[in-house]
N, CA and C of each residue as an Amber inpcrd file, in Angstrom:
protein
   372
   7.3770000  13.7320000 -10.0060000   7.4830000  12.6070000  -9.0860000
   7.1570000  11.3300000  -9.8240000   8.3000000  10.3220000  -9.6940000
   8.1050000   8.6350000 -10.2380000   6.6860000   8.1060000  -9.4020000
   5.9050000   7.5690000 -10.3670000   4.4390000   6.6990000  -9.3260000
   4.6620000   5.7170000  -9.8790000   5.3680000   5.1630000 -11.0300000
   5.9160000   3.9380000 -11.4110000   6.3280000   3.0210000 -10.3900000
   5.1170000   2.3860000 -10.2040000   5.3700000   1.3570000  -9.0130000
   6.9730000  -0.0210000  -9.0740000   7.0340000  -0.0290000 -10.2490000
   8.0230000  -1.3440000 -10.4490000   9.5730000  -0.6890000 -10.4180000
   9.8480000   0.8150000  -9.8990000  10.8690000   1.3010000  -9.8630000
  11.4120000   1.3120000  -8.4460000  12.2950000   0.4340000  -8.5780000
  12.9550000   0.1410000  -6.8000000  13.9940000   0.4100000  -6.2460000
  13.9710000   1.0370000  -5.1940000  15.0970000   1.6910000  -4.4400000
  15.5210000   0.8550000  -3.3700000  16.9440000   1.0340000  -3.4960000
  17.6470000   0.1370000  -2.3740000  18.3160000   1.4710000  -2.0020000
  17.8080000   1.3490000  -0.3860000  18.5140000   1.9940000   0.4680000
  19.4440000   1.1930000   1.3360000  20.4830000   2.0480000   1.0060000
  22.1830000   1.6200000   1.6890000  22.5380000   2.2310000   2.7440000
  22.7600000   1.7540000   3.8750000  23.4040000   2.2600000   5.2870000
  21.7610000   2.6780000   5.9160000  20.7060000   1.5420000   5.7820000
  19.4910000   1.8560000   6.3350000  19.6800000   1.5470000   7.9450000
  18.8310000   2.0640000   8.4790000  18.8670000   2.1180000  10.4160000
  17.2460000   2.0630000  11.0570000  17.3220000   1.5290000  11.9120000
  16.2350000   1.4140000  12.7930000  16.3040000   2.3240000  13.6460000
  16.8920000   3.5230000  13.6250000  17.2110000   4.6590000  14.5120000
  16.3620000   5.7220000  13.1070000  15.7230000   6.7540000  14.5480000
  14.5450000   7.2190000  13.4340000  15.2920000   8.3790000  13.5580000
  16.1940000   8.6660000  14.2160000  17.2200000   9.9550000  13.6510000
  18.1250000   9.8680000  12.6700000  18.4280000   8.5220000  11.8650000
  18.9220000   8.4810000  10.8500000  18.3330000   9.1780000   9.6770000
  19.0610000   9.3460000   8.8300000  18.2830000   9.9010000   7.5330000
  17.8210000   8.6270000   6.9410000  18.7630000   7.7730000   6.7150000
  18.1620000   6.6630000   5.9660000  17.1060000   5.9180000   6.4300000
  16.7940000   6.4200000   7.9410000  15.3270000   5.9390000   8.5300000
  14.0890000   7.0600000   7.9350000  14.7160000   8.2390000   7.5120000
  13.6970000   8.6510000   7.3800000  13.2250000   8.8460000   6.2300000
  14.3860000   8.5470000   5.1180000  14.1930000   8.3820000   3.6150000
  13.4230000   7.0470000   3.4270000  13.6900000   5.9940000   3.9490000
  12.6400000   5.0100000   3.8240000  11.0500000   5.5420000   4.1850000
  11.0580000   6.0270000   5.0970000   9.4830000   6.4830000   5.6130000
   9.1850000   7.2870000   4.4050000   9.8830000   8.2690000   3.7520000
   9.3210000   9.3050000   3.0060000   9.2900000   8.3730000   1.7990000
   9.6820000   7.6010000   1.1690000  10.1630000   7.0270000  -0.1200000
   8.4590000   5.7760000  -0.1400000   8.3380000   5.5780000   1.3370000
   7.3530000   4.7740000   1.3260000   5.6730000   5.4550000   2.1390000
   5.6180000   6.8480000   1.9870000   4.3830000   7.6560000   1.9930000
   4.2850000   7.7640000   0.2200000   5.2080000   7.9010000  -0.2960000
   5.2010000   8.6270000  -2.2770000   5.1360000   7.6450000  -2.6410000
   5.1770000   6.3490000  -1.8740000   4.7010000   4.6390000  -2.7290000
   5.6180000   4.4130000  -3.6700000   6.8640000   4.4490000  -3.2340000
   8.2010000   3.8130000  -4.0580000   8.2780000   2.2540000  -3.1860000
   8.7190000   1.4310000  -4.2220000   8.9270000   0.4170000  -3.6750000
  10.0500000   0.4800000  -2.8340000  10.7430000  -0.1480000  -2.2110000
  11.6330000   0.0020000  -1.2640000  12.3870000  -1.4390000  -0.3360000
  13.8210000  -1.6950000  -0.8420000  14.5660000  -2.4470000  -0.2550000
  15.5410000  -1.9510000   0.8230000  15.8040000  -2.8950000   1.6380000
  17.0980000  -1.8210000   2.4450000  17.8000000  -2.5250000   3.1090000
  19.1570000  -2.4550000   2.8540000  20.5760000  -3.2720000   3.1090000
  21.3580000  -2.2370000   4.4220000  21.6850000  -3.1720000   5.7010000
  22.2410000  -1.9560000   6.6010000  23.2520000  -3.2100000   7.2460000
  23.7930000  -2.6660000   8.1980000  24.9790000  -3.4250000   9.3700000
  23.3110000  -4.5880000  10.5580000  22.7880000  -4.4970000  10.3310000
  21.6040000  -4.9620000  11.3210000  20.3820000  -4.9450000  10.7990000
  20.1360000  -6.3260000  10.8310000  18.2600000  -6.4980000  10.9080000
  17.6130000  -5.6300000  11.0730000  16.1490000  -5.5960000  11.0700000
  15.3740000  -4.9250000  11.6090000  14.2470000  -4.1460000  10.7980000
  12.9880000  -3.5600000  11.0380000  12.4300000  -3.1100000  10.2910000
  11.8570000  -1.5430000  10.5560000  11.6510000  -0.9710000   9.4430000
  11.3460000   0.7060000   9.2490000   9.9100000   0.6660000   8.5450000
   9.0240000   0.5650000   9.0270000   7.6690000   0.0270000   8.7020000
   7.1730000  -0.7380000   8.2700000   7.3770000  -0.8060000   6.8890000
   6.9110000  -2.1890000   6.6420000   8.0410000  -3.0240000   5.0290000
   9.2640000  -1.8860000   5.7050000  10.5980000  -2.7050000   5.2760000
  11.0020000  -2.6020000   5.7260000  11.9200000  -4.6380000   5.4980000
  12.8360000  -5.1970000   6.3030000  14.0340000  -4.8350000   5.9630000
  15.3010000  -4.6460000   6.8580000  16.4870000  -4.1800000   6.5200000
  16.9590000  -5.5980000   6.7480000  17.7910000  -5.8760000   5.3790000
  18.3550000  -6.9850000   5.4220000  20.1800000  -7.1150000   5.7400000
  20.6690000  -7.7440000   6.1730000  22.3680000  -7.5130000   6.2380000
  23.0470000  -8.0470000   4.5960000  22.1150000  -8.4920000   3.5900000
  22.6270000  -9.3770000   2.5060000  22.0580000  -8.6360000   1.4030000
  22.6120000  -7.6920000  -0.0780000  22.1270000  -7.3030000  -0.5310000
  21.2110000  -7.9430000  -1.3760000  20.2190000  -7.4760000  -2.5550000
  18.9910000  -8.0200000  -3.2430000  20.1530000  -8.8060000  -4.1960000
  19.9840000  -9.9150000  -4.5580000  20.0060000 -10.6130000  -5.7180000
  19.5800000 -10.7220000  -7.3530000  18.0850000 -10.8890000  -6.2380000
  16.9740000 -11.2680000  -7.7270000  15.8880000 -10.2460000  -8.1050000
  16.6290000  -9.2220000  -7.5320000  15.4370000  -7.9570000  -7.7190000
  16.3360000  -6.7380000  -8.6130000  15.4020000  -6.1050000  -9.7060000
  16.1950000  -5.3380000 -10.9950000  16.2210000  -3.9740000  -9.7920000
  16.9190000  -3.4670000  -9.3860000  16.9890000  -2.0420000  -8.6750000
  16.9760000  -0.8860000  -9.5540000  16.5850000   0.1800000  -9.1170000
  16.3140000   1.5620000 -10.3180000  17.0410000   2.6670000  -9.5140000
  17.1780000   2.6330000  -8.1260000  17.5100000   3.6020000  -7.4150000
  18.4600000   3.0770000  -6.2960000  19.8820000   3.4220000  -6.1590000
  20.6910000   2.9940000  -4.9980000  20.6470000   4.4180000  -4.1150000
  20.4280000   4.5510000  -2.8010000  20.4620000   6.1240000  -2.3980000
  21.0660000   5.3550000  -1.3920000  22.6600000   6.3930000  -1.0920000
  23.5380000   5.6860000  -0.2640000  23.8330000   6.4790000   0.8550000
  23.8490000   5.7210000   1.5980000  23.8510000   6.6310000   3.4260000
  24.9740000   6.1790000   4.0480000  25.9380000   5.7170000   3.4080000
  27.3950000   5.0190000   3.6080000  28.3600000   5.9350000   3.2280000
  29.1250000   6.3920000   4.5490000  30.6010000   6.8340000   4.1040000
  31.5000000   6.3420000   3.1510000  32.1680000   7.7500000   2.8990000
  33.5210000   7.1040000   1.8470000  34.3030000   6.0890000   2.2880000
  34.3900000   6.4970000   3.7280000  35.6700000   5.6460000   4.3810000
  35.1940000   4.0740000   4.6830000  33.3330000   3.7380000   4.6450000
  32.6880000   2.8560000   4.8180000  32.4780000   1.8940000   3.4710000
  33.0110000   2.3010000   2.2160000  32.3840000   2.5240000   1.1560000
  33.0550000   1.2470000   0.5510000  34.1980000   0.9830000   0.3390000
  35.5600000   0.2660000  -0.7020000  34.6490000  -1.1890000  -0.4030000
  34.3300000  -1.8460000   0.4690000  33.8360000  -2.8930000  -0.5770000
  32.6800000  -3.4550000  -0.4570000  31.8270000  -2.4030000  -0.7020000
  30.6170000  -1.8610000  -1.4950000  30.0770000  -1.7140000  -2.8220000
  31.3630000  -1.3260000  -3.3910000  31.4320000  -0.2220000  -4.3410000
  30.8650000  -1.2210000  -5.2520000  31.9990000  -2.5630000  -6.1230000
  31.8150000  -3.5950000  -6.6060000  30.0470000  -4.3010000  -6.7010000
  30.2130000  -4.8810000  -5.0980000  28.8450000  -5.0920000  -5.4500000
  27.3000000  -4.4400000  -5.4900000  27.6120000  -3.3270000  -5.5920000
  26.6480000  -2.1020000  -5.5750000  26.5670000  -1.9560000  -6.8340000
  27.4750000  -1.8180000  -7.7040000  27.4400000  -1.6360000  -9.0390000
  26.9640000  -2.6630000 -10.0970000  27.3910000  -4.1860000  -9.7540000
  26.5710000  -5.1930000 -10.2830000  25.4610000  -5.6890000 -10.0180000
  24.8290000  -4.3690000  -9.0010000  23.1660000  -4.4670000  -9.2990000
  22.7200000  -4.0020000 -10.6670000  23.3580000  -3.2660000 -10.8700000
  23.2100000  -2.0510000 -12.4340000  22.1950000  -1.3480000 -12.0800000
  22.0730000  -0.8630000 -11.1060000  21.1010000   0.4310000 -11.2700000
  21.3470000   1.5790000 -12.0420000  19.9860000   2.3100000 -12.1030000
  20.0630000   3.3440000 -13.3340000  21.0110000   4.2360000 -12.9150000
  20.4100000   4.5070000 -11.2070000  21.2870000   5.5360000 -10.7690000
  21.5920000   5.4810000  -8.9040000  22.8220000   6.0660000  -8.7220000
  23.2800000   6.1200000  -6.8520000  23.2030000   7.6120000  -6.8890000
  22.1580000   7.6840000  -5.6340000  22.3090000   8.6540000  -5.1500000
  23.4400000   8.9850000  -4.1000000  24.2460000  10.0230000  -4.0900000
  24.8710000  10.1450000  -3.1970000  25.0090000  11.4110000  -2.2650000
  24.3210000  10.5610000  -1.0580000  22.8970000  11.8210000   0.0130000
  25.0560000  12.4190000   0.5930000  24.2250000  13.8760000   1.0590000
  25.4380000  14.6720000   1.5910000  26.0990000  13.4910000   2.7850000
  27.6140000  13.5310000   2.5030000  28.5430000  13.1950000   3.6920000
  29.0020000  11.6420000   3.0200000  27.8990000  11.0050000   1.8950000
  28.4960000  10.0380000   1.1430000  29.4110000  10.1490000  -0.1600000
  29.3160000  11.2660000  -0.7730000  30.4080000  11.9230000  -2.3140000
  31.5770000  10.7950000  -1.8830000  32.2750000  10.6920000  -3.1100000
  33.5640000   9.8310000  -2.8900000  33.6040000   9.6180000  -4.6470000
  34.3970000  10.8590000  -4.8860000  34.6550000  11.0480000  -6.2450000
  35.4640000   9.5340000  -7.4710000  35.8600000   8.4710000  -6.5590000
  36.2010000   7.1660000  -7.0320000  35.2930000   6.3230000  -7.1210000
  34.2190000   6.7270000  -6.6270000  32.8310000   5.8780000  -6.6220000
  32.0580000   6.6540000  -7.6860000  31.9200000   7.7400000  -7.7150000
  31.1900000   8.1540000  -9.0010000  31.9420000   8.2430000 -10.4040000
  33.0920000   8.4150000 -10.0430000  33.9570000   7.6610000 -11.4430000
  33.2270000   6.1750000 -11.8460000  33.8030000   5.6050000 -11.1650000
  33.4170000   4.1250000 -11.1220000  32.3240000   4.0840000 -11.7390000
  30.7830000   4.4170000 -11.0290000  29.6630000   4.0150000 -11.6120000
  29.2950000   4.7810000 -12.7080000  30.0880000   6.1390000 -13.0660000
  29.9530000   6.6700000 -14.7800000  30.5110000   5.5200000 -15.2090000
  31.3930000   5.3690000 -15.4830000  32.2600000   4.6790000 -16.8420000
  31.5830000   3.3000000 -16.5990000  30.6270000   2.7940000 -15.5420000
  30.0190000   1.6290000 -15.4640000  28.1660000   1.6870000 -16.0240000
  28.4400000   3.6060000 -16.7210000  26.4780000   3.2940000 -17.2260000
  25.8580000   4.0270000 -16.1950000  26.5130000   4.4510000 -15.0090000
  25.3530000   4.6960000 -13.8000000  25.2120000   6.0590000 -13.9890000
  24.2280000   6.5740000 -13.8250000  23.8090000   7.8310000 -13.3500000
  24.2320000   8.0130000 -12.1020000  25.3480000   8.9930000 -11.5010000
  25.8220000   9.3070000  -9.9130000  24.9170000  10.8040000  -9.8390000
  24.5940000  10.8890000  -8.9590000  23.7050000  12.0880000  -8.6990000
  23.9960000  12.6170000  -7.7090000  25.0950000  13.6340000  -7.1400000
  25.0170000  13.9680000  -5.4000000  24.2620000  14.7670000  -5.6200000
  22.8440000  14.8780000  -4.2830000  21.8710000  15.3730000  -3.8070000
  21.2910000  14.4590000  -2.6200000  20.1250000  14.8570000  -2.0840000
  19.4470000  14.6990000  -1.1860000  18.2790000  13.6540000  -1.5330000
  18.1380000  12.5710000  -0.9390000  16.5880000  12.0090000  -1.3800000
  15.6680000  12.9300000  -0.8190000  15.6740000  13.2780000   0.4490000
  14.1840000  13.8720000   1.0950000  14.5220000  15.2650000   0.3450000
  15.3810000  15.6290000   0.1490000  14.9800000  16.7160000  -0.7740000
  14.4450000  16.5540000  -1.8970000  15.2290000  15.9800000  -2.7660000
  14.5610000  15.5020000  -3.9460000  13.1900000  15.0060000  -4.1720000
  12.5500000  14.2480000  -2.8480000  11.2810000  14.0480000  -2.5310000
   9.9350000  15.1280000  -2.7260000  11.1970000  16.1500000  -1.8690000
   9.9410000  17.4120000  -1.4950000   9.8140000  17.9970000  -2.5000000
  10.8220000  17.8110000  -3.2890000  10.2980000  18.8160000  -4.4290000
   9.8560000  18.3540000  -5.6380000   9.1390000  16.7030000  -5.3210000
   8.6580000  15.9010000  -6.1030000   9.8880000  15.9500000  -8.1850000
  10.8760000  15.5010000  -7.7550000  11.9250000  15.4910000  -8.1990000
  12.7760000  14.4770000  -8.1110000  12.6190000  13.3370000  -7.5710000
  12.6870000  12.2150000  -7.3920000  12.8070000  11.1820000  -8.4500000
């Protein structure tokens, strides 16, 4: 498990609905003390992050974990990638084999798996 505090995750397709996953990957991402940004369709906050509608700018990201459909995805993709993160996770139901093309040949680590899995099994 990362305790490297300065390693930051932007969560994509975040929700104020606590049956979302991406509501609940924020909660879990922020009990294991990952820092934590989060870009969604709506304001709002998941404890004690704000979901913004405008992605980070001025912040170096380490972790994209994406909760966005394929079909949601095309123009995303672009500016998701000129964050340069190390790596996108891509949680089940997001895969979209033109997007992980994309961010290989762009440097990225594409990873399909699970964050809260990856969590639990301190694998993260």
């Amino acid at each position: 498990m990362q305790t490297e505090s300065s390693l930051v995750t932007l969560v994509v397709g975040a929700s104020t609905n606590p049956e979302r996953y991406a509501y609940r990957a924020i909660e879990k991402l922020r009990a294991y003390n990952h820092p934590v940004l989060a870009f969604g369709l709506k304001e709002g906050q998941v404890g004690d992050v704000t979901i913004s509608k405008q992605l980070p700018s001025q912040t170096v990201i380490d972790t994209i974990t994406l909760y966005v459909g394929p079909d949601r995805q095309a123009d995303l993709i672009q500016p998701l990638l000129d964050l340069k993160p190390r790596r996108i996770i891509f949680n089940p139901g997001t895969e979209n084999p033109s997007f992980i093309k994309q961010a290989e040949q762009a440097g990225v680590i594409a990873e399909v798996a699970c964050t809260l899995v990856l969590l639990s099994l301190n694998e993260y």
